[in-house]
C-alpha positions, 0 to 999 in steps of 0.5 A: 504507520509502523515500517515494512518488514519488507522494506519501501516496496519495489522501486518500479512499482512505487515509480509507476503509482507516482507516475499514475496518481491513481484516484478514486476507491482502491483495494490492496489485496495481499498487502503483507503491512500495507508497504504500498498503502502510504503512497497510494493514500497521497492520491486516492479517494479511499484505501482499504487493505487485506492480507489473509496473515493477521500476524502481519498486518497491525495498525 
């Protein structure tokens, strides 16, 4: 996955999806370039991802 224009993501909010270890099929909506999505995926069942800027958001 390529790197974040907007660096690892908020400290807070990676702490709490850490904590949380969400599970299950989730949907990331404004995901900019997916900051969040290689967390969310060491737990959850299935991801998928949106952002209205196609310019941003590259696999």
């Amino acid at each position: 996955m390529k790197k974040s224009i907007w660096g690892k993501g908020d400290k807070i909010t990676l702490s709490v999806l850490r904590k949380l270890k969400p599970r299950g099929a989730w949907l990331d909506l404004a995901a900019g370039d997916g900051r969040y999505a290689p967390t969310l995926l060491k737990t959850v069942n299935s991801l998928v991802v949106a952002d209205k800027d196609k310019k941003i958001f590259k696999l």
